[in-house]
mmCIF file of the N, C-alpha and C atoms, coordinates in Angstrom:
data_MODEL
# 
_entry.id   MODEL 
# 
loop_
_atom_site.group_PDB 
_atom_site.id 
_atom_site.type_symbol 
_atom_site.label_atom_id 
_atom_site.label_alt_id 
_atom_site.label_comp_id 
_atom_site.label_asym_id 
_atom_site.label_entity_id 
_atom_site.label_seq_id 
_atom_site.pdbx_PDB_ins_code 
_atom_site.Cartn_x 
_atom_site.Cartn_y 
_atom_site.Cartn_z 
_atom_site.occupancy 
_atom_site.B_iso_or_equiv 
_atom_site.pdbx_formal_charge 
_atom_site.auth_seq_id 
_atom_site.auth_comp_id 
_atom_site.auth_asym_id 
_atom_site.auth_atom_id 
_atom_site.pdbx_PDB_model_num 
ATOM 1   N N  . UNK A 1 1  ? -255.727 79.214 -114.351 1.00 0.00 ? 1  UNK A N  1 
ATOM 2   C CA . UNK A 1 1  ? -256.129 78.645 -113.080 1.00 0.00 ? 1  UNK A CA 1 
ATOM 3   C C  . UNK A 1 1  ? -256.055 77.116 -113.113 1.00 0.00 ? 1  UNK A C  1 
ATOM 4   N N  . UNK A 1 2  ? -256.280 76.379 -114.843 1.00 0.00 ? 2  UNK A N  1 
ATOM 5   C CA . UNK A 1 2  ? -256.344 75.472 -114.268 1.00 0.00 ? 2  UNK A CA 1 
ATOM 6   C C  . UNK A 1 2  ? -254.734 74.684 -114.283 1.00 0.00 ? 2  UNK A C  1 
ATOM 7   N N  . UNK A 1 3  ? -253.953 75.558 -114.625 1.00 0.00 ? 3  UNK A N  1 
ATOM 8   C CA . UNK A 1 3  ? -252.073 75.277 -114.319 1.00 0.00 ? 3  UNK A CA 1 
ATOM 9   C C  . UNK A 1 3  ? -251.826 75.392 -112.519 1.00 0.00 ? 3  UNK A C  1 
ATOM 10  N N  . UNK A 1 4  ? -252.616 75.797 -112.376 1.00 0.00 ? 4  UNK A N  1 
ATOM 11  C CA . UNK A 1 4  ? -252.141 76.226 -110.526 1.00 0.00 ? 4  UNK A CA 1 
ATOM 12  C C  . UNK A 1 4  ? -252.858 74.765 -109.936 1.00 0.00 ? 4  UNK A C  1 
ATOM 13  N N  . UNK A 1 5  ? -254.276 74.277 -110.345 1.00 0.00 ? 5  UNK A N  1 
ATOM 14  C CA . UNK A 1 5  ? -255.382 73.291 -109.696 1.00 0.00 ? 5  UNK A CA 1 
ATOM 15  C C  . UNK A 1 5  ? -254.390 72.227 -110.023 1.00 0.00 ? 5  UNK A C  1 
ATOM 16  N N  . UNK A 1 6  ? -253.633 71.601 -111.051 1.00 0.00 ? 6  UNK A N  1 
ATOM 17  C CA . UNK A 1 6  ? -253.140 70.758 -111.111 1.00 0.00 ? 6  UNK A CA 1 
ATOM 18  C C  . UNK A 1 6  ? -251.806 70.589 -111.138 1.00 0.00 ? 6  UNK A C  1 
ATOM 19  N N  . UNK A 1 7  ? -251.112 71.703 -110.048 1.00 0.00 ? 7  UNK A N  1 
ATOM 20  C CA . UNK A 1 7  ? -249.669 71.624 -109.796 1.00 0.00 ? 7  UNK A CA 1 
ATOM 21  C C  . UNK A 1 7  ? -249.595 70.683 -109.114 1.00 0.00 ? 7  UNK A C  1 
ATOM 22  N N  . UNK A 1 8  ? -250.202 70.162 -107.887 1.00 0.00 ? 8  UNK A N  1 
ATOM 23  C CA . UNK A 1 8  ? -249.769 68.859 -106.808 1.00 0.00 ? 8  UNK A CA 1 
ATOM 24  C C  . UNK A 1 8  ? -249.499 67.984 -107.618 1.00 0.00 ? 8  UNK A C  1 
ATOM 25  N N  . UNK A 1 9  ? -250.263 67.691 -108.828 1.00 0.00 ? 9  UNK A N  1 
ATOM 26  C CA . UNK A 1 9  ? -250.484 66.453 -108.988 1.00 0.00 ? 9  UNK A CA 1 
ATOM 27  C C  . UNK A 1 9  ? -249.324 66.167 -110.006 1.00 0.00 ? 9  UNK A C  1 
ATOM 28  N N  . UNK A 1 10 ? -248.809 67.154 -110.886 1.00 0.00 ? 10 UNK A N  1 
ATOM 29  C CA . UNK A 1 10 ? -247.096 67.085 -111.693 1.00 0.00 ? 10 UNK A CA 1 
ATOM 30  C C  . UNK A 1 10 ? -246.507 67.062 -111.355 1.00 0.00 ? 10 UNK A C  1 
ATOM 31  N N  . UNK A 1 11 ? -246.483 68.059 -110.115 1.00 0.00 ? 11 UNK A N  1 
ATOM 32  C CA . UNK A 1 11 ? -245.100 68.122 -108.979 1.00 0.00 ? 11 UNK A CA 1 
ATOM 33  C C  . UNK A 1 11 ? -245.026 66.788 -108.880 1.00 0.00 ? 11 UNK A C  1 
ATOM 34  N N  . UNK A 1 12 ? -245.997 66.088 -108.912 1.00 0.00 ? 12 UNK A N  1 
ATOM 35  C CA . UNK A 1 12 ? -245.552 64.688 -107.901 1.00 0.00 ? 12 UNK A CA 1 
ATOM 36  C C  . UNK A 1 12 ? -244.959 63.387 -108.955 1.00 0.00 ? 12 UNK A C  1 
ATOM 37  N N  . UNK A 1 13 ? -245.552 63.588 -109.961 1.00 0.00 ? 13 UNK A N  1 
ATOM 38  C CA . UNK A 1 13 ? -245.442 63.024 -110.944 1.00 0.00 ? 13 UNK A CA 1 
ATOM 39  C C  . UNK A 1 13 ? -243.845 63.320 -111.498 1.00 0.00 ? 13 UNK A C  1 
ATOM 40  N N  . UNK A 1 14 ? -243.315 64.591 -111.474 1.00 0.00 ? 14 UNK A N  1 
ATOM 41  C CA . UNK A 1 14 ? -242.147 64.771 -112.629 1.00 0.00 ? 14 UNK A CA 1 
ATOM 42  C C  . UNK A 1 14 ? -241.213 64.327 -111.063 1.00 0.00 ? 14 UNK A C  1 
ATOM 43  N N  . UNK A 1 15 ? -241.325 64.710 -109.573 1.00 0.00 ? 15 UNK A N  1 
ATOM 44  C CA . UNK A 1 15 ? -240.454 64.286 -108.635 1.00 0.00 ? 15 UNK A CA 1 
ATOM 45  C C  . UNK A 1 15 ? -240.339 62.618 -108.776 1.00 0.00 ? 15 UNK A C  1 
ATOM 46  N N  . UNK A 1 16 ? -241.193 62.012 -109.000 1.00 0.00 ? 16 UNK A N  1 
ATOM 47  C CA . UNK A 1 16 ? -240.987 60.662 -109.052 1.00 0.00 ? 16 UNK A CA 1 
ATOM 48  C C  . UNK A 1 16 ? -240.300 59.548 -109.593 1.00 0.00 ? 16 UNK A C  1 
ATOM 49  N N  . UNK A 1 17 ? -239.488 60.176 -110.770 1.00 0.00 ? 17 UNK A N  1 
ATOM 50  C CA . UNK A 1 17 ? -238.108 59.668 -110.863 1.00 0.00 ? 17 UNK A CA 1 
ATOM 51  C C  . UNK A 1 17 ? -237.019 59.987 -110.205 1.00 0.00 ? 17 UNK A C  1 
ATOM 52  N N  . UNK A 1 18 ? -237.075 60.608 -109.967 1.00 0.00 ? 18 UNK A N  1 
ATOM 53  C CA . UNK A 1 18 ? -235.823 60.894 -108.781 1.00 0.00 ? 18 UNK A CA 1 
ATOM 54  C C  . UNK A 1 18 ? -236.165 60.190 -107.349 1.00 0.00 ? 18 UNK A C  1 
ATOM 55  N N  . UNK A 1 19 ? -236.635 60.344 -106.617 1.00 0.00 ? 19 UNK A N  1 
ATOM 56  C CA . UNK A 1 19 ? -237.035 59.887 -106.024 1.00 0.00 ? 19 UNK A CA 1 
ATOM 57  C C  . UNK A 1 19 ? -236.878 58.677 -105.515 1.00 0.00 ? 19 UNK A C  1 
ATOM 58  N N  . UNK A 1 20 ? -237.140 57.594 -106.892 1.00 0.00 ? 20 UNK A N  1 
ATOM 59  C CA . UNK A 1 20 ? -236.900 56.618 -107.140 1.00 0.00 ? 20 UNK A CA 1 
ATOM 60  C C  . UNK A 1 20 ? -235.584 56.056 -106.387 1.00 0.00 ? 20 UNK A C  1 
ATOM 61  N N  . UNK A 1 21 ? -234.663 56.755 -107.328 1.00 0.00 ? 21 UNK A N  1 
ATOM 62  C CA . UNK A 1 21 ? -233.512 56.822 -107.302 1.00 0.00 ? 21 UNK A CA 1 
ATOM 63  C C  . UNK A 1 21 ? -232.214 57.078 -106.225 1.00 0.00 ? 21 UNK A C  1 
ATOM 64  N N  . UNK A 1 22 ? -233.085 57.551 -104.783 1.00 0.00 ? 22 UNK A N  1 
ATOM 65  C CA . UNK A 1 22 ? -232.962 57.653 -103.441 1.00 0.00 ? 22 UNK A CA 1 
ATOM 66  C C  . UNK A 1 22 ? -232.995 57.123 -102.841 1.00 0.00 ? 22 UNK A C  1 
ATOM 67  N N  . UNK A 1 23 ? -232.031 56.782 -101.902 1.00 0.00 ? 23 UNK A N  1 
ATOM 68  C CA . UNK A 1 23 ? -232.327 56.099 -100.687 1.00 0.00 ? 23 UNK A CA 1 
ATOM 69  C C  . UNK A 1 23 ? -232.804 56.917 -99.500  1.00 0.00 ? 23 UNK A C  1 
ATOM 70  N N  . UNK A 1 24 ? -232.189 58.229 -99.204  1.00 0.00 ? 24 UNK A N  1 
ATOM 71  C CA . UNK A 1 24 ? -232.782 59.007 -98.576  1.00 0.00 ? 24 UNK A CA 1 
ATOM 72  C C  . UNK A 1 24 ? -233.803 60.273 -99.436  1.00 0.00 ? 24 UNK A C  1 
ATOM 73  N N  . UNK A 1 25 ? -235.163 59.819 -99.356  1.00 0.00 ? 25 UNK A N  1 
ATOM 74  C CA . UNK A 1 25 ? -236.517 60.548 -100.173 1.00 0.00 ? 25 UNK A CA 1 
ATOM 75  C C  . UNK A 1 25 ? -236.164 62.284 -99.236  1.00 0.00 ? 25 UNK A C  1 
ATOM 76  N N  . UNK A 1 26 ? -235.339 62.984 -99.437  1.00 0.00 ? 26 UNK A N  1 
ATOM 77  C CA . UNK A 1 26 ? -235.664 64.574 -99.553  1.00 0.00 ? 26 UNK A CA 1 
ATOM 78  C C  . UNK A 1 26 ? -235.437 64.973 -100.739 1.00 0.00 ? 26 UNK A C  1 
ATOM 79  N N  . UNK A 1 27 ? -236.138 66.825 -100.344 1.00 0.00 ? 27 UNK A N  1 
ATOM 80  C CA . UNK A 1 27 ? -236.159 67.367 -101.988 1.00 0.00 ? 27 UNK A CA 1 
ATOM 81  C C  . UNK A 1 27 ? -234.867 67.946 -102.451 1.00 0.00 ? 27 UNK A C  1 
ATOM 82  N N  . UNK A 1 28 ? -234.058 68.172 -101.463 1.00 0.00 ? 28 UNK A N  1 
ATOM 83  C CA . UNK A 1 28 ? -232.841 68.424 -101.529 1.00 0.00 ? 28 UNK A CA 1 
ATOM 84  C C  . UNK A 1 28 ? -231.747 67.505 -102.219 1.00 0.00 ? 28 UNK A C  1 
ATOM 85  N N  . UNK A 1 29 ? -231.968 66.131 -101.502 1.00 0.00 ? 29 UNK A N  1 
ATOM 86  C CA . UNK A 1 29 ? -231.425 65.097 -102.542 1.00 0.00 ? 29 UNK A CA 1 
ATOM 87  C C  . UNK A 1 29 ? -231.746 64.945 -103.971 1.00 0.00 ? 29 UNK A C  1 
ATOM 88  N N  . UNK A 1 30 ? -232.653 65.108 -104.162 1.00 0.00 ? 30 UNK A N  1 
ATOM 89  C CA . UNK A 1 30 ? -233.427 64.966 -105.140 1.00 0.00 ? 30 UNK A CA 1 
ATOM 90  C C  . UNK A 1 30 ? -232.752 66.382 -106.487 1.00 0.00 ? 30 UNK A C  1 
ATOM 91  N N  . UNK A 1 31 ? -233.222 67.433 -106.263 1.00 0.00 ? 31 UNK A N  1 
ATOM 92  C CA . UNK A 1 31 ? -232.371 68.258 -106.745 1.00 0.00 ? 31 UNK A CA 1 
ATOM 93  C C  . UNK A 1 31 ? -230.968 67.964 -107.329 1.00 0.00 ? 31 UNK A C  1 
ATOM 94  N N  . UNK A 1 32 ? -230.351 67.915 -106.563 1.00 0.00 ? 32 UNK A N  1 
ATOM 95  C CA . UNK A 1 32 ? -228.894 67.425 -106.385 1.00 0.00 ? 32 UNK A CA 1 
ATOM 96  C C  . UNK A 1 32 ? -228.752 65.983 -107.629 1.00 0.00 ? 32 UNK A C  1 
ATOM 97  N N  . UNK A 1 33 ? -229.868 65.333 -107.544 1.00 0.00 ? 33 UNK A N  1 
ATOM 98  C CA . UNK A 1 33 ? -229.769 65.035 -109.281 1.00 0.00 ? 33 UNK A CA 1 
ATOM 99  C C  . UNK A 1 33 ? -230.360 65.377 -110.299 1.00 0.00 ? 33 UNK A C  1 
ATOM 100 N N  . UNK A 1 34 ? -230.778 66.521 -110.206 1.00 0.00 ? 34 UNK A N  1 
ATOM 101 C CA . UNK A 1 34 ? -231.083 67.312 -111.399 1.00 0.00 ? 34 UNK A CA 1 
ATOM 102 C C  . UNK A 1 34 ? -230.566 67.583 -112.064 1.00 0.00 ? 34 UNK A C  1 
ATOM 103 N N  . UNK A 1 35 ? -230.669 68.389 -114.024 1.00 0.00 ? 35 UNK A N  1 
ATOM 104 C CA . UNK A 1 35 ? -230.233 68.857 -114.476 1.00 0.00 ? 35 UNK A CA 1 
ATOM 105 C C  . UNK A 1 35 ? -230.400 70.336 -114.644 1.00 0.00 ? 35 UNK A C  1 
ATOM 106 N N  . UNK A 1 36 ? -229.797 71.024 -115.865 1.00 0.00 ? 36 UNK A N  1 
ATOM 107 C CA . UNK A 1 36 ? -230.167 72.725 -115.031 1.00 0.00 ? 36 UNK A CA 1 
ATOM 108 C C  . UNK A 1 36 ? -232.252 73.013 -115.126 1.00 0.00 ? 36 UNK A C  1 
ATOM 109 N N  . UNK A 1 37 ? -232.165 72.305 -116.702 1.00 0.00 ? 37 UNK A N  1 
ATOM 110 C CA . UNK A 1 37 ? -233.734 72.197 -117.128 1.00 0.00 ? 37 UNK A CA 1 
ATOM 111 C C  . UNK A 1 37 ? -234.677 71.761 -116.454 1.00 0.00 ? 37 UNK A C  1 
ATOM 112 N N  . UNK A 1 38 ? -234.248 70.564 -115.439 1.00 0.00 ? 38 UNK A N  1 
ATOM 113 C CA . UNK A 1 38 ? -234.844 69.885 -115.170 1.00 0.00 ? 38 UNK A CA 1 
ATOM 114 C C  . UNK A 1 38 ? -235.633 70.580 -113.524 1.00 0.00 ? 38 UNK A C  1 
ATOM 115 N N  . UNK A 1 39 ? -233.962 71.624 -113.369 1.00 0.00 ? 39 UNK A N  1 
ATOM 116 C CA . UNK A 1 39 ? -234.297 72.533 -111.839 1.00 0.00 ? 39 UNK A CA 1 
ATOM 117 C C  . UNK A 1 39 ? -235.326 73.439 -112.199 1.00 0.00 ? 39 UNK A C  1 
ATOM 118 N N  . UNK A 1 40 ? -235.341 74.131 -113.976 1.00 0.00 ? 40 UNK A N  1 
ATOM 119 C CA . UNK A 1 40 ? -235.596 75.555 -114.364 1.00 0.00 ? 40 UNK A CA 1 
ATOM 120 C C  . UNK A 1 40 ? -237.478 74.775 -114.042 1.00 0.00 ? 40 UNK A C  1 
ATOM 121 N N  . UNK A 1 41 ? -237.774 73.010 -114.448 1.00 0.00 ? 41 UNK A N  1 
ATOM 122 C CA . UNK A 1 41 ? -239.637 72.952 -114.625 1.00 0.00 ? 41 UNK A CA 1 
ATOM 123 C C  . UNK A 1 41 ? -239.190 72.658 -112.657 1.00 0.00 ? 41 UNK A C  1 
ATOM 124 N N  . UNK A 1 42 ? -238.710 72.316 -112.258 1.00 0.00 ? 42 UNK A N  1 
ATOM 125 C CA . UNK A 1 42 ? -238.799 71.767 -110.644 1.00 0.00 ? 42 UNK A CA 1 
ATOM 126 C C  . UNK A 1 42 ? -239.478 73.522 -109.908 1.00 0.00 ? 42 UNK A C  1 
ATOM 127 N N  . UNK A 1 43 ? -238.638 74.208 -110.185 1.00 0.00 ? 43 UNK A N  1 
ATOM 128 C CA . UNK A 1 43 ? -239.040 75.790 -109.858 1.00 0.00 ? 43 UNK A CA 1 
ATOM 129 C C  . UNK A 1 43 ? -240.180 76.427 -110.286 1.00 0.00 ? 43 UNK A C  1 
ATOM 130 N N  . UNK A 1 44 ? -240.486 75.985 -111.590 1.00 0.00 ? 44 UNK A N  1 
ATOM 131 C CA . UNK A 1 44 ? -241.583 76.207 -112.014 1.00 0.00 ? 44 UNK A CA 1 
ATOM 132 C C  . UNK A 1 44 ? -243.018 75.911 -111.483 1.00 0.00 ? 44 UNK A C  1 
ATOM 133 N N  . UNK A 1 45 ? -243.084 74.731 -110.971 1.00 0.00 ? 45 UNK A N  1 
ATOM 134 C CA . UNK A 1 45 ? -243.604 73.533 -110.498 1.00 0.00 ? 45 UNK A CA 1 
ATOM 135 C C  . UNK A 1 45 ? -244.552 73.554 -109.174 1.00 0.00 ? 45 UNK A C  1 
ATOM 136 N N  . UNK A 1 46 ? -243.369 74.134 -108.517 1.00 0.00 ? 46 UNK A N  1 
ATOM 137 C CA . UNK A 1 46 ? -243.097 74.577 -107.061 1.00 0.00 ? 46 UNK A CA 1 
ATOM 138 C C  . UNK A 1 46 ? -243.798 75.914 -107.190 1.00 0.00 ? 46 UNK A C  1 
ATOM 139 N N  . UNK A 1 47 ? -243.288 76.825 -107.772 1.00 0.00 ? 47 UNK A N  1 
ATOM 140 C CA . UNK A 1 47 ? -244.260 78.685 -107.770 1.00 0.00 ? 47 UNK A CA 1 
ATOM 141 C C  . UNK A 1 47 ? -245.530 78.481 -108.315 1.00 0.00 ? 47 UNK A C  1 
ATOM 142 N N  . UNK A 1 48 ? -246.014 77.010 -108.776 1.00 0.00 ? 48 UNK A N  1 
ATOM 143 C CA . UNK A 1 48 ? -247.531 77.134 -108.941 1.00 0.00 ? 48 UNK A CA 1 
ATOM 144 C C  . UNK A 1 48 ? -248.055 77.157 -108.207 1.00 0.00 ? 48 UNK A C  1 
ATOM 145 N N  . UNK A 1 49 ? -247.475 75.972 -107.317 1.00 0.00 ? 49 UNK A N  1 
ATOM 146 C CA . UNK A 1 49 ? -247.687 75.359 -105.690 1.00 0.00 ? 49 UNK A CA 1 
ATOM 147 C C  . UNK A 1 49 ? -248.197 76.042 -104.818 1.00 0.00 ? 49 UNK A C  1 
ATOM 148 N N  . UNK A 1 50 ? -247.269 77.359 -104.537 1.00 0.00 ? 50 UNK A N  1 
ATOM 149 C CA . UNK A 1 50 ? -247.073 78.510 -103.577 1.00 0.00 ? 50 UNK A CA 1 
ATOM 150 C C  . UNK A 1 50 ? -248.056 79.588 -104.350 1.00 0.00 ? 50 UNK A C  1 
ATOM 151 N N  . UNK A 1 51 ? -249.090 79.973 -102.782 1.00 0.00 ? 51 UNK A N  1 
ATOM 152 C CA . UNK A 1 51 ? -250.217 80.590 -103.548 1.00 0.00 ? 51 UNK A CA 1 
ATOM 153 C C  . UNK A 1 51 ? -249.251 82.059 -103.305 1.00 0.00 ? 51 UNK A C  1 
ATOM 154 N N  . UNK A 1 52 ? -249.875 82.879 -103.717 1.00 0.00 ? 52 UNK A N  1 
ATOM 155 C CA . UNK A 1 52 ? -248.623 84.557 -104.039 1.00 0.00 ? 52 UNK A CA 1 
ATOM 156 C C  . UNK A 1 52 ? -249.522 85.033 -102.467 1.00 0.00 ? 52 UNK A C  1 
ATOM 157 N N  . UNK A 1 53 ? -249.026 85.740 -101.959 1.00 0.00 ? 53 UNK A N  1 
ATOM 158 C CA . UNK A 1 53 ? -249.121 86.625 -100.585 1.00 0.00 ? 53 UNK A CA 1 
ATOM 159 C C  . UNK A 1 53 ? -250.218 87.799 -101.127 1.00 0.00 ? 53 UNK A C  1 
ATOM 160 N N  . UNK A 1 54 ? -251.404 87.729 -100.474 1.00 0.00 ? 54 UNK A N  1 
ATOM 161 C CA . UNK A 1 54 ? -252.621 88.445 -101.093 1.00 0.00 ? 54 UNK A CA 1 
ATOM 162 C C  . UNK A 1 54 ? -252.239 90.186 -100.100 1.00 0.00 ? 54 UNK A C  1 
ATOM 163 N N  . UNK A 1 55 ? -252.057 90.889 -100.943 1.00 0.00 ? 55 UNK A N  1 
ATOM 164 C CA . UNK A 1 55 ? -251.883 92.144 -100.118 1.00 0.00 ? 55 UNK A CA 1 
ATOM 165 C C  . UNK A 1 55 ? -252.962 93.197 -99.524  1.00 0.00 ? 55 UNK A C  1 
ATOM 166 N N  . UNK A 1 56 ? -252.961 93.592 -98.725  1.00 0.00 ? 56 UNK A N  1 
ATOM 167 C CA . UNK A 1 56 ? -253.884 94.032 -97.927  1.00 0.00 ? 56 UNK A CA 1 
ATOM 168 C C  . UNK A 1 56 ? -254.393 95.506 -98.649  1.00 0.00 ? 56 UNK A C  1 
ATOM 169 N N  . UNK A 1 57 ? -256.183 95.192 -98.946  1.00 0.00 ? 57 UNK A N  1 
ATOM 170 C CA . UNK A 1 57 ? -256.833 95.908 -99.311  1.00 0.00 ? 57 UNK A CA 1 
ATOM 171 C C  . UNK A 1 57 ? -257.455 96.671 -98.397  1.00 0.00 ? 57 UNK A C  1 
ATOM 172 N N  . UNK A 1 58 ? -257.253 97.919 -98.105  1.00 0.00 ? 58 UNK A N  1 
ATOM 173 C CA . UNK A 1 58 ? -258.317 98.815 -96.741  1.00 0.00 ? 58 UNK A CA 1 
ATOM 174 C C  . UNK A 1 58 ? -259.280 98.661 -96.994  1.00 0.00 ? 58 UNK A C  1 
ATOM 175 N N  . UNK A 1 59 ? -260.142 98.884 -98.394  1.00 0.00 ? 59 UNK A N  1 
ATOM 176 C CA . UNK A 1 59 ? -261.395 99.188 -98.761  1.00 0.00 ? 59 UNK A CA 1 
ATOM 177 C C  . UNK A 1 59 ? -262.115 97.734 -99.103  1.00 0.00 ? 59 UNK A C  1 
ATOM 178 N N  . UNK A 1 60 ? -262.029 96.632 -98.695  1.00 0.00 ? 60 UNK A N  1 
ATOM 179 C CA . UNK A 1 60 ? -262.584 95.279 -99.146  1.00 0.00 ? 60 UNK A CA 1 
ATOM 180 C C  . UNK A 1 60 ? -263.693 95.054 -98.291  1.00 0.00 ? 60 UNK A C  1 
ATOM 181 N N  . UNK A 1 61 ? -263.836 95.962 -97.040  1.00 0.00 ? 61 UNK A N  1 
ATOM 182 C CA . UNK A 1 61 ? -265.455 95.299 -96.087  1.00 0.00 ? 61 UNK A CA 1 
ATOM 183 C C  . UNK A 1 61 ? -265.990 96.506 -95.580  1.00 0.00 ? 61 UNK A C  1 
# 
């Protein structure tokens, strides 16, 4: 849990060289100078980010 509490704050941190490196700041650009490793922690990064789709329990109330 506490890899998920402090995804914003790496995400933002490991995007920030690239970034840099932009004149136009998207994540798409950004990517686009990546390496494959560098996409494999960017993905990583990102699915901490994204909370998972909680599936519907009948019996919860």
């Amino acid at each position: 849990m506490r890899t998920v509490d402090e995804a914003p704050e790496a995400f933002q941190l490991f995007l920030a060289p690239f970034m840099e490196q932009l004149t136009q700041k998207t994540l798409g650009n950004a990517v686009q100078l990546m390496t494959e490793d560098e996409r494999a922690e960017f993905d990583r990064l990102l699915g901490l980010m994204i909370h998972p789709v909680r599936l519907f329990a009948p019996y919860t109330f």
